[in-house]
Backbone bond lengths (Angstrom), bond angles and torsions (degrees), N, CA, C in turn:
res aa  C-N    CA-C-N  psi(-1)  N-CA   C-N-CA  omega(-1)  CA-C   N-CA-C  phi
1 X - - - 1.450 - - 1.524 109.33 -
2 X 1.192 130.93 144.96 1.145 147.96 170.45 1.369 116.08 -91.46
3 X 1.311 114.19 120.61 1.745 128.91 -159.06 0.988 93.87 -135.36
4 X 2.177 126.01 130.90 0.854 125.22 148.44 1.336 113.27 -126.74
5 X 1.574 102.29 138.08 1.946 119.25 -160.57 1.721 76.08 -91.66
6 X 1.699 82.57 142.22 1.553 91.59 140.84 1.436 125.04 -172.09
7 X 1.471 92.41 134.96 1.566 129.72 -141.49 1.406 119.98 146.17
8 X 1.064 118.94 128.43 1.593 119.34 -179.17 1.549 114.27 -124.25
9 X 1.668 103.90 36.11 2.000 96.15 177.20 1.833 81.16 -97.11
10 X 1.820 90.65 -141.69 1.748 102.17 -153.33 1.801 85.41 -67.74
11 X 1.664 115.99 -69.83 1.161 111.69 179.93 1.822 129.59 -1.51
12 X 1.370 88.49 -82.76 1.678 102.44 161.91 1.205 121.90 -33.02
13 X 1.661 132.68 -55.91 1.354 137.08 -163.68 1.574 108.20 -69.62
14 X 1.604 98.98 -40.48 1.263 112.85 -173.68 1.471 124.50 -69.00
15 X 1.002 108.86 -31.19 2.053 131.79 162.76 1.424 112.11 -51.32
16 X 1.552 99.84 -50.06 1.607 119.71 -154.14 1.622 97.01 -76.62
17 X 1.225 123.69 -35.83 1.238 131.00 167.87 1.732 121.49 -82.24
18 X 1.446 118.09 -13.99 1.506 106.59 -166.10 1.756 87.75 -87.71
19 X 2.194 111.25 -34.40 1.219 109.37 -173.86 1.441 109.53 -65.61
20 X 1.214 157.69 -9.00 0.978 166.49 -148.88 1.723 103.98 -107.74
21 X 1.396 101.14 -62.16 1.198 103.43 -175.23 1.349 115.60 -56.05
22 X 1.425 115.23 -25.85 1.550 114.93 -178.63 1.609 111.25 -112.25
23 X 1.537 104.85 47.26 1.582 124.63 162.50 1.744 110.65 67.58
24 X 1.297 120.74 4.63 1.294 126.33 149.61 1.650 122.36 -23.89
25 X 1.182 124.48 157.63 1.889 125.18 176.73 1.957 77.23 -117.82
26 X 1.271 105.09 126.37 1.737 97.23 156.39 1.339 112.11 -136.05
27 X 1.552 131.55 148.63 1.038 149.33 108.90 1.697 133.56 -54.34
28 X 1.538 107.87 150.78 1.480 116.07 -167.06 1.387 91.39 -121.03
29 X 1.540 111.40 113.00 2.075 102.67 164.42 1.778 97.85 -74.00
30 X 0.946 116.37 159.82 1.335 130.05 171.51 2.251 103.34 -136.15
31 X 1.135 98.68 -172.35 1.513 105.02 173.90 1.896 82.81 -105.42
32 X 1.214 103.29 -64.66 1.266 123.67 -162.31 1.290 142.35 -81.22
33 X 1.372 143.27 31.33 1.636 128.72 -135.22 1.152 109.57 -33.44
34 X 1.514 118.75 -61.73 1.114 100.67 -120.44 1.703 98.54 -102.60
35 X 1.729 114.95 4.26 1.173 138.61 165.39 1.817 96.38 -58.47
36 X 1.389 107.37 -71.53 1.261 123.77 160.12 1.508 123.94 6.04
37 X 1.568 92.29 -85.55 1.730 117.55 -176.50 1.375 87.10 -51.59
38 X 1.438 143.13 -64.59 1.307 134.30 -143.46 1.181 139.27 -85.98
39 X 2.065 97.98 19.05 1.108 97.39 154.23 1.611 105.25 -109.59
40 X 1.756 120.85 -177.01 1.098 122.28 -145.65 1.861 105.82 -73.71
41 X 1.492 114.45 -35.51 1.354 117.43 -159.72 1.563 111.63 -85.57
42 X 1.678 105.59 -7.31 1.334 99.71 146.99 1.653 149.93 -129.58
43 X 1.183 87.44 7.56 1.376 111.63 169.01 1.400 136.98 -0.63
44 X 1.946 102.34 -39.22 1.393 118.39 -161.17 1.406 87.95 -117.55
45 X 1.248 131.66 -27.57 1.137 134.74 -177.15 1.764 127.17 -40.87
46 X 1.432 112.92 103.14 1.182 101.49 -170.35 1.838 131.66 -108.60
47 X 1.002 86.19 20.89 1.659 123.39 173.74 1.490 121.14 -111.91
48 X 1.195 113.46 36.24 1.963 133.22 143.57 1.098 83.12 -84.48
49 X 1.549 95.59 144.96 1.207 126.98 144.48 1.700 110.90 -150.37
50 X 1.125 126.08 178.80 1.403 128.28 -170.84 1.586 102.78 -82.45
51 X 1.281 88.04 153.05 2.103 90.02 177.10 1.316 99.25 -52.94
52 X 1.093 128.62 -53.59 1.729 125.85 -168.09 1.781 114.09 -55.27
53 X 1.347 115.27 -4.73 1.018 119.35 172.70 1.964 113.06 -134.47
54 X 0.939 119.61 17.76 0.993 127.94 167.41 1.504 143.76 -56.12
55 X 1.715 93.29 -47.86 1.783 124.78 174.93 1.532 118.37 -86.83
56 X 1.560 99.02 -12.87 1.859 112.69 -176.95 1.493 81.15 -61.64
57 X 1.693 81.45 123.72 1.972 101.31 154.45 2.021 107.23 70.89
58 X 0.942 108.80 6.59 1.653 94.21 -166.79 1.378 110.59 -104.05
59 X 0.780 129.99 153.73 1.759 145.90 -149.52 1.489 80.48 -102.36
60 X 1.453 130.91 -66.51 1.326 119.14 -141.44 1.730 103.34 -151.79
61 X 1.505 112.78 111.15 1.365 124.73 -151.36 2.007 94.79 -109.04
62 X 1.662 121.43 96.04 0.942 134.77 146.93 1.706 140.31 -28.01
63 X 1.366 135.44 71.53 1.536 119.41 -178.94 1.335 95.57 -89.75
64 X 1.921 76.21 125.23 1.854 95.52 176.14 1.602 106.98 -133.75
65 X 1.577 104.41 43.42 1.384 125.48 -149.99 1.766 79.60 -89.82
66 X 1.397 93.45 -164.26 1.692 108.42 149.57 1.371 132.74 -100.99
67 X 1.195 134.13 121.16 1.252 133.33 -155.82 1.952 107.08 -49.86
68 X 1.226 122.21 -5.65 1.187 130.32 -159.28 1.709 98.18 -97.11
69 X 1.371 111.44 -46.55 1.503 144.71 -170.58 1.803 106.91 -71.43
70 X 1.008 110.23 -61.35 1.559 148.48 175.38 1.522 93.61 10.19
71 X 1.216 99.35 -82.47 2.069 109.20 -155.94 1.711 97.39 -52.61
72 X 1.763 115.18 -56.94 1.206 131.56 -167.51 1.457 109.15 -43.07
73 X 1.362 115.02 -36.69 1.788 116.39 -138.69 1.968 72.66 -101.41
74 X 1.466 110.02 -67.01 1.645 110.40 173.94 1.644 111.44 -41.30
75 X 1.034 102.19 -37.90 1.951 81.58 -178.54 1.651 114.15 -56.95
76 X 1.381 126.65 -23.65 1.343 118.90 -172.92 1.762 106.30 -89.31
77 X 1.345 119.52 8.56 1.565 113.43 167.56 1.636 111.01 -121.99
78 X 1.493 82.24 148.32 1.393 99.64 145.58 1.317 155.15 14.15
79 X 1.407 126.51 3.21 1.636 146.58 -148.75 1.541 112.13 -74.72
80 X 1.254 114.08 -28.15 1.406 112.46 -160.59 1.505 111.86 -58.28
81 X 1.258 112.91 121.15 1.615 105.72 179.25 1.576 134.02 85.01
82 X 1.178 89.02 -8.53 1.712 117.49 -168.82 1.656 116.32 -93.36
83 X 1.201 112.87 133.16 1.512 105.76 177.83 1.693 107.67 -86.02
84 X 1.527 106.34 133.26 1.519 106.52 178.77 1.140 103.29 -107.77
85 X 1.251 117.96 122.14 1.678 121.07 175.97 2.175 95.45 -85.81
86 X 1.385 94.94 134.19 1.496 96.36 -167.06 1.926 90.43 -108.76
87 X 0.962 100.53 121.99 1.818 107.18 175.94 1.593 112.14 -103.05
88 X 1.284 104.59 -16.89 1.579 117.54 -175.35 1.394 129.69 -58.57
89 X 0.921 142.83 158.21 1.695 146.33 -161.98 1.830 97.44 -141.76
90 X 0.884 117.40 113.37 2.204 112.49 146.17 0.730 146.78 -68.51
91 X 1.429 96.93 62.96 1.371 122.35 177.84 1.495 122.08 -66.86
92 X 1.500 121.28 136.18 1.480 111.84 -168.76 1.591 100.48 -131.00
93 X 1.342 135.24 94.95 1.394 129.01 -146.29 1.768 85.42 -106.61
94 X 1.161 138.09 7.28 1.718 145.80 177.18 1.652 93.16 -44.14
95 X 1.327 129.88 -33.72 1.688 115.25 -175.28 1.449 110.48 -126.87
96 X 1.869 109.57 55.59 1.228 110.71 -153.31 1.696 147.15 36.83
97 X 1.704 117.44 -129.93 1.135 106.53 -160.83 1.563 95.68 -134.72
98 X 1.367 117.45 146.57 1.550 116.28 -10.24 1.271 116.76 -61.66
99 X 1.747 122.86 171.11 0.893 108.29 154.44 1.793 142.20 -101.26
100 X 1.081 115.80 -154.94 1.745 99.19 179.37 1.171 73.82 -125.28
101 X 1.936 97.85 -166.84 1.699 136.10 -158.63 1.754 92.74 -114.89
102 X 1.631 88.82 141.42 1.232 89.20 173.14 1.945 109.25 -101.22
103 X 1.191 106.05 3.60 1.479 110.72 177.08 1.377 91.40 -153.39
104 X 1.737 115.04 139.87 1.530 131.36 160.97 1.181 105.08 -162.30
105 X 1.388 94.87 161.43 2.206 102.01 161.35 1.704 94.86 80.43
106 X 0.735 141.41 -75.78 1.586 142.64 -172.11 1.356 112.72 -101.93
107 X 1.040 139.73 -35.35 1.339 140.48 176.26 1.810 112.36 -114.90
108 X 1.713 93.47 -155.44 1.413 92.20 -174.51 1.501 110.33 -179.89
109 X 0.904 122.45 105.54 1.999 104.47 -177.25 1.339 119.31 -38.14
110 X 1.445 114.60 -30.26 1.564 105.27 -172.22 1.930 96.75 -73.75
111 X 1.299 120.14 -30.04 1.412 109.39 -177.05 1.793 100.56 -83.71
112 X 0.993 119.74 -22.59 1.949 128.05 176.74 1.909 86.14 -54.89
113 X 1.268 129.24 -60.57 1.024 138.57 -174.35 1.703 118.69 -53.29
114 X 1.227 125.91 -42.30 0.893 139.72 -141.20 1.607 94.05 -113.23
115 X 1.048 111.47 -24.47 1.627 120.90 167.23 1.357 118.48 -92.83
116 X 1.487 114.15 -6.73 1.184 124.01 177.93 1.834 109.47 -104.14
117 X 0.912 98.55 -31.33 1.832 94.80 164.27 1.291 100.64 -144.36
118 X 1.672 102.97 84.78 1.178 112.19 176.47 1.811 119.32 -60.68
119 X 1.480 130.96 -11.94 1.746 132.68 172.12 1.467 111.66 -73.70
120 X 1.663 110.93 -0.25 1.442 102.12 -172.64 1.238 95.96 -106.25
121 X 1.504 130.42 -179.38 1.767 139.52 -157.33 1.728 86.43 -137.45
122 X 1.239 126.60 107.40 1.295 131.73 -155.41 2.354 88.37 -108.28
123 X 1.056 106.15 132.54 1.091 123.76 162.52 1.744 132.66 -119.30
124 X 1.266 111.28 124.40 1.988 89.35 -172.36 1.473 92.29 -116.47
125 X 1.398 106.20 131.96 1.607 93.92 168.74 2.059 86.88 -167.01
126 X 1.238 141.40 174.63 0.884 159.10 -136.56 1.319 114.19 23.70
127 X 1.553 148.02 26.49 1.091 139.40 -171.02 1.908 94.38 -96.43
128 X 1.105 107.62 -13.34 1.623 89.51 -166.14 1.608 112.90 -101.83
129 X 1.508 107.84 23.88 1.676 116.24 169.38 2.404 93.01 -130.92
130 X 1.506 87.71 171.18 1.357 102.72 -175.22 1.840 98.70 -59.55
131 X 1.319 124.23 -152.61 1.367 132.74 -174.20 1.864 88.06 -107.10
132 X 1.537 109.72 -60.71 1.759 92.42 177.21 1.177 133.57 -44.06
133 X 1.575 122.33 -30.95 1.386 148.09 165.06 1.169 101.71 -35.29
134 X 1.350 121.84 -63.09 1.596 148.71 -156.93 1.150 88.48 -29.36
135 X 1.532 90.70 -60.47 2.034 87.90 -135.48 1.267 99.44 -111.28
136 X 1.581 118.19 -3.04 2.015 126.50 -177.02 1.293 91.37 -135.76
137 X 1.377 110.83 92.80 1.857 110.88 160.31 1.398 91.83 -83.05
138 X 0.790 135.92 -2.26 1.805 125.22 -159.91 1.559 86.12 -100.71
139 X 1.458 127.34 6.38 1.604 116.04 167.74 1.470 106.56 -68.31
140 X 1.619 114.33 -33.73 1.505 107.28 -167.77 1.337 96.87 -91.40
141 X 1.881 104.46 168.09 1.527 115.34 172.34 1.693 102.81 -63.46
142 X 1.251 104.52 160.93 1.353 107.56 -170.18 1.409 142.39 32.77
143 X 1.183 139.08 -123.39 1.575 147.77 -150.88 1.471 103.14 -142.73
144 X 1.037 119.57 127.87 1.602 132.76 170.41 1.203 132.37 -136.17
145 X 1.288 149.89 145.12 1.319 148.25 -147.31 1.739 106.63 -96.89
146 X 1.191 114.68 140.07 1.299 127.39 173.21 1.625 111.75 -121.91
147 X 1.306 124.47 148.36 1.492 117.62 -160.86 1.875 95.36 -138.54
148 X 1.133 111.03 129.56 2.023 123.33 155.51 1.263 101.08 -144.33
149 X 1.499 74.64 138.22 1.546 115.05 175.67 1.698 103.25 -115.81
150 X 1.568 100.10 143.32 1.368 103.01 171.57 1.801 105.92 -167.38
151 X 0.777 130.36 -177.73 1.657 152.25 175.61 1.347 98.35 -112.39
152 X 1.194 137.71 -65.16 1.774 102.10 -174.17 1.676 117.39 -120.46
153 X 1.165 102.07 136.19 1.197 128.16 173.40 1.589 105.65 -16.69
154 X 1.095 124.57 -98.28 1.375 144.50 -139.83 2.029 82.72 -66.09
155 X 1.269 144.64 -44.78 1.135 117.01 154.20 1.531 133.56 -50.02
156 X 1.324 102.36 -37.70 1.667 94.46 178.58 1.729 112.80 -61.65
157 X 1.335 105.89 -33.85 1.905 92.32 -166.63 1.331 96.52 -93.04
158 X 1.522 123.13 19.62 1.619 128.14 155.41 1.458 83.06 -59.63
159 X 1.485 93.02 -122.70 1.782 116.83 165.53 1.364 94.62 5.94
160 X 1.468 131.25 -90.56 1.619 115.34 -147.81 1.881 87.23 -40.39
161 X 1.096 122.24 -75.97 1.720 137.25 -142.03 1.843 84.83 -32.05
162 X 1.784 115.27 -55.37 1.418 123.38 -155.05 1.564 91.21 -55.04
163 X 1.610 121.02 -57.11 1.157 114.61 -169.80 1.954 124.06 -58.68
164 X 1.379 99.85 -29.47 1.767 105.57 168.56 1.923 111.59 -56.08
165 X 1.476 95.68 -39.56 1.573 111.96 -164.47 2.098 95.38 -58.97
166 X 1.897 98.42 -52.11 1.763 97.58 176.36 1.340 131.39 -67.12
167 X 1.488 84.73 8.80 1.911 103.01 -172.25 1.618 126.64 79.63
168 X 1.650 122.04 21.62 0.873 119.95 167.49 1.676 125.96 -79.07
169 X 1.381 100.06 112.69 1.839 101.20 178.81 1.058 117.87 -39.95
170 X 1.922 91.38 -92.66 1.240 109.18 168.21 1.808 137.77 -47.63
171 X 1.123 123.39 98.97 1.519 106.17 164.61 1.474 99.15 -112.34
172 X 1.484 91.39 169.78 1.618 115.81 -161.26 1.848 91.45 -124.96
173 X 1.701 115.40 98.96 1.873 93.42 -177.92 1.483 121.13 -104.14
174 X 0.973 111.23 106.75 1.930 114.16 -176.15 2.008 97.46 -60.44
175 X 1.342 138.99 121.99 1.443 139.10 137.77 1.226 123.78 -42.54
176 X 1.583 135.21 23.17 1.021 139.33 -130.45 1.725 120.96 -177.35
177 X 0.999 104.75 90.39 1.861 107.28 -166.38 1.743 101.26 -60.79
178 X 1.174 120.93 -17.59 1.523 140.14 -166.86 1.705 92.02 -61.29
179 X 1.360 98.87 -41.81 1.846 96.50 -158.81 1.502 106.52 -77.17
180 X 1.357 112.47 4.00 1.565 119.44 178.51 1.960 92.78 -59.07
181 X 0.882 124.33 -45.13 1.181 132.53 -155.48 1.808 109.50 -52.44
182 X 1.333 111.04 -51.70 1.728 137.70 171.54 1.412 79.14 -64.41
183 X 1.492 148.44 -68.94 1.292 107.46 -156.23 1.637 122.49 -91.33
184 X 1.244 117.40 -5.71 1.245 113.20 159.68 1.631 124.33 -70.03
185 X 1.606 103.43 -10.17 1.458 110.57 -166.76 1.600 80.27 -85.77
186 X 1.004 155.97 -59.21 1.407 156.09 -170.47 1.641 115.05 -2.41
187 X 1.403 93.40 -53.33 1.769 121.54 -166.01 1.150 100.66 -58.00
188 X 1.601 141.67 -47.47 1.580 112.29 172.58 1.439 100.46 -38.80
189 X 1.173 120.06 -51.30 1.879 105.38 -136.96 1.489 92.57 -89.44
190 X 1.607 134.05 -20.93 1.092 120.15 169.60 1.741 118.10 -61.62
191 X 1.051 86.34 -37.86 2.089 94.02 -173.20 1.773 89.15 -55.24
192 X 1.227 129.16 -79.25 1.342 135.77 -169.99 1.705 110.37 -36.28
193 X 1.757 118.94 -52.35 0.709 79.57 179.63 1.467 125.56 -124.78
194 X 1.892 110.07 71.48 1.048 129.78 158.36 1.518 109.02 -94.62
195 X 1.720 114.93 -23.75 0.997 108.01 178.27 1.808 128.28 -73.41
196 X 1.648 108.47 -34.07 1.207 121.36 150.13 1.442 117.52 -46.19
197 X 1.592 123.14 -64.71 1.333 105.40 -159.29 1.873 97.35 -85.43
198 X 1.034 129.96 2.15 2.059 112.80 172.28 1.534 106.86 86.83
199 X 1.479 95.31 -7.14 1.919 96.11 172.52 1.574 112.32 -154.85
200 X 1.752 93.52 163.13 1.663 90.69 -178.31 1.572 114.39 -102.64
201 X 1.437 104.23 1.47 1.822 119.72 157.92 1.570 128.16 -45.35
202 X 1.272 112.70 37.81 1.641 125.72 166.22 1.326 134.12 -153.68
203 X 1.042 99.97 161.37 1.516 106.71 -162.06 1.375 121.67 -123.94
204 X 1.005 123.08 177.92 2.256 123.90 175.12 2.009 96.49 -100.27
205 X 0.986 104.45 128.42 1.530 120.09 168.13 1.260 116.54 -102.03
206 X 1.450 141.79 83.07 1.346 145.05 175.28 1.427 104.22 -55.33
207 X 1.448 123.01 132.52 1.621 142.43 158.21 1.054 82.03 -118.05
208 X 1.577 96.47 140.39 1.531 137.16 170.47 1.664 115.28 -158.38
């Protein structure tokens, strides 16, 4: 499958490599290359290309932007028709840390998104573990729950399949892009309690 990330902080790097590892084709949108290349972790990297060329040809278009950034940086690709797996959080760090949401309870960035290029099939699901999480649940002891939400079908058992491929067992699937909302609401209580436990190495374990 052909994956293009876009975003180039840790998030991004970390995707770009877990998809790889599990026989993925990827591209990196950037704003910038060659700003890009010049810092150290991508330097060698020869799969930037500009947002405007990012979505050419790709099965399945990644925002691993900042939830703040999101619509702006996505308006210059590719969307039409395309499933966007949304990894992003709205985060609003303007009154430091922690920070709050800039949308909850009624809305949701992944639906802010999804109303904003309405030809794309918007999916939210890995935002509620770290970026190592992402792509190595097998970092934590045992089995932990992973959650997507979406409105149409034939994108979600994209995404689910990608998430079986990173080794996630358990998924949890909302029919419903609405339920993005409960999992972006998560992130207060994740920020807090990364600060309790000294790491961002955990996850929510659903019993049922």
């Amino acid at each position: 499958m052909k994956i293009a990330v876009i975003g180039t902080g840790s998030v991004g790097r970390t995707l770009t490599d877990g998809f790889r590892r599990i026989g993925h084709d990827v591209v990196i949108g950037t704003r910038d290359v060659a700003e890009t290349r010049g810092r150290a972790e991508w330097a060698d990297e020869a799969a930037l290309v500009p947002f405007a060329e990012a979505g050419d040809g790709a099965d399945l278009v990644v925002n691993a932007t900042g939830g703040n950034v999101s619509a702006d940086a996505l308006a210059h690709v590719d969307l039409d028709g395309k499933v966007l797996l949304d990894v992003a959080n709205p985060l609003d760090f303007s009154n430091g840390f922690p920070p709050t949401l800039t949308v909850k309870d009624t809305d949701s960035l992944a639906e802010q998104l999804q109303r904003a290029f309405p030809t794309a099939r918007v999916v939210k699901s890995l935002n509620t573990v770290n970026a190592a999480v992402m792509v190595e649940p097998a970092k934590l002891p045992g089995e932990s729950t992973m959650f997507l939400a979406g409105d149409d079908a034939e994108a979600r058992a994209l995404v689910r399949g990608l998430l079986t491929d990173l080794g996630w067992a358990d998924v949890v699937e909302f029919p419903s892009l609405d339920a993005a909302r409960g999992l972006e609401m998560w992130l207060p209580l994740w920020v807090r309690l990364m600060g309790n436990l000294g790491t961002a190495d955990f996850n929510l374990k659903l019993v049922r």
